[in-house]
C-alpha positions in Angstrom: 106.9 -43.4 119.5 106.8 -39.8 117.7 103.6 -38.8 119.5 104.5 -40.0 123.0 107.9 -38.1 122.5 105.6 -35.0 121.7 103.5 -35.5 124.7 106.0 -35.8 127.1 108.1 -32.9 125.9 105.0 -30.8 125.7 104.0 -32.2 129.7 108.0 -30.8 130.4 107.3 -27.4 128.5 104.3 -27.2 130.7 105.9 -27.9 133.7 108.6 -25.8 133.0 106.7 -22.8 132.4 104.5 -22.9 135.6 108.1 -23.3 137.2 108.6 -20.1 136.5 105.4 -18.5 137.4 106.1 -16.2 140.9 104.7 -17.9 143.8 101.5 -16.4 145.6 103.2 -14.8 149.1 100.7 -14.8 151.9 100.7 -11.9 153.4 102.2 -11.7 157.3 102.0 -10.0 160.2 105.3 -9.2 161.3 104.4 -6.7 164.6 101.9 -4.4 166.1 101.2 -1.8 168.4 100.1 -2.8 170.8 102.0 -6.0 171.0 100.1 -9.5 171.2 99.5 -10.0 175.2 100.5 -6.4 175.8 99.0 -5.2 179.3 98.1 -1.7 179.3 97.6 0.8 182.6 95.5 2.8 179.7 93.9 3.2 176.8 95.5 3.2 173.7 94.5 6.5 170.7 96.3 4.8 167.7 97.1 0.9 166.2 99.1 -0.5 164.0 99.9 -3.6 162.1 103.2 -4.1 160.4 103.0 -7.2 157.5 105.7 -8.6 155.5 104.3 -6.8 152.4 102.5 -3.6 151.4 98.5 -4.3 152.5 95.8 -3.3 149.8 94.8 -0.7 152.2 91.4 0.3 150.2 90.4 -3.3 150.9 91.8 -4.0 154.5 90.0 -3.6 158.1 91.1 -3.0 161.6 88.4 -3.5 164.2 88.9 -3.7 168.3 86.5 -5.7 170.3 86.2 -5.5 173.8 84.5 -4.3 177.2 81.3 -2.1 176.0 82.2 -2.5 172.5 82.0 1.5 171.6 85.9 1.7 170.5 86.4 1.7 167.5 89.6 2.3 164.6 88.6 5.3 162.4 91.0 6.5 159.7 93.0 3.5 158.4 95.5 4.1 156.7 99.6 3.2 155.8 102.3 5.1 157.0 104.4 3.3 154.2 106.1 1.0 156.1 104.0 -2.2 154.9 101.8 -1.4 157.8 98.1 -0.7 158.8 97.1 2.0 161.2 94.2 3.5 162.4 93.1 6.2 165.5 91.0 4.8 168.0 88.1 6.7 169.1 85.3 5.9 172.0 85.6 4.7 175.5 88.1 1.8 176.2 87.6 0.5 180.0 89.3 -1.7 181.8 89.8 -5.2 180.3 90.4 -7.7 177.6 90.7 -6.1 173.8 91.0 -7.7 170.6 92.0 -5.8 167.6 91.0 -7.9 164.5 93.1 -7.4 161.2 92.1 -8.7 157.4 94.8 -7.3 155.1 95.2 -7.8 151.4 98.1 -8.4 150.0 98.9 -7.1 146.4 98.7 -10.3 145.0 94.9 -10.4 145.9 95.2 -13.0 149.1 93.1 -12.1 151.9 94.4 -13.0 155.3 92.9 -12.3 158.9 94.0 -12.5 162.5 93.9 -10.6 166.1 96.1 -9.4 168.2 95.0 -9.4 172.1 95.9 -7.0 174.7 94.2 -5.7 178.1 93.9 -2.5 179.6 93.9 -1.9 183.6 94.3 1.7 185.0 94.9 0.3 188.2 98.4 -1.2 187.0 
C-alpha cells in the first residue's frame, strides 16, 4: 500500500511540474504589407510581416514568387516591432505574387506561410 502511495504521489509531482513548464507559442502572423489579396496598380520596393512575437531574424526568410521570377527581398531585417522586412529589388510585372515567409520564433518553432497579392499597372 506504501509503494503504490509513493507512485502515485511521485506520478502527481510529475504532473505537477510539467504543469508548470511555459507552453511552446507558435509563432503568428498577425499583418503584412502588402495585405493578403491586396491588388496593386504597381510594384511594390519594401515588405513586411508583422507576427505575434519577435522572429529569430538570423534564421527567417522572405521570398516573392511570381511573373519572371527575378524579384527578389534583399536586406531582411526587423524594425522592432515583432516584424520582418525586406527591400525588393528586380523587375515585378504585371500579375499574380506570392511572398513566402518562414519565421522562427524564440522558442525555436519554425513556421511558414504566404501572403498573395497581384500587381496591374493598368488599374
Amino acid at each position: 500500500m506504501l509503494v503504490r502511495l509513493s507512485r502515485v504521489a511521485l506520478l502527481g509531482a510529475l504532473l505537477f511540474g510539467l504543469a508548470l513548464q511555459p507552453a511552446s507559442a507558435q509563432i503568428k502572423i498577425s499583418g503584412s504589407t502588402p495585405e493578403d489579396g491586396a491588388e496593386l496598380d504597381g510594384p511594390v520596393r519594401t515588405v513586411r510581416v508583422w507576427f505575434d512575437q519577435a522572429p529569430v531574424v538570423a534564421e527567417s526568410t522572405l521570398e516573392l514568387s511570381g511573373p519572371g521570377n527575378r524579384a527578389r527581398i534583399e536586406g531582411i531585417h526587423t524594425m522592432g516591432e515583432n516584424d520582418l522586412m525586406g527591400r525588393v529589388t528586380g523587375p515585378m510585372p504585371n500579375g499574380e505574387w506570392t511572398m513566402s515567409w518562414t519565421a522562427v520564433g524564440p522558442d525555436g518553432e519554425t513556421q511558414t506561410g504566404s501572403v498573395s497579392f497581384s500587381v496591374d499597372r493598368n488599374r
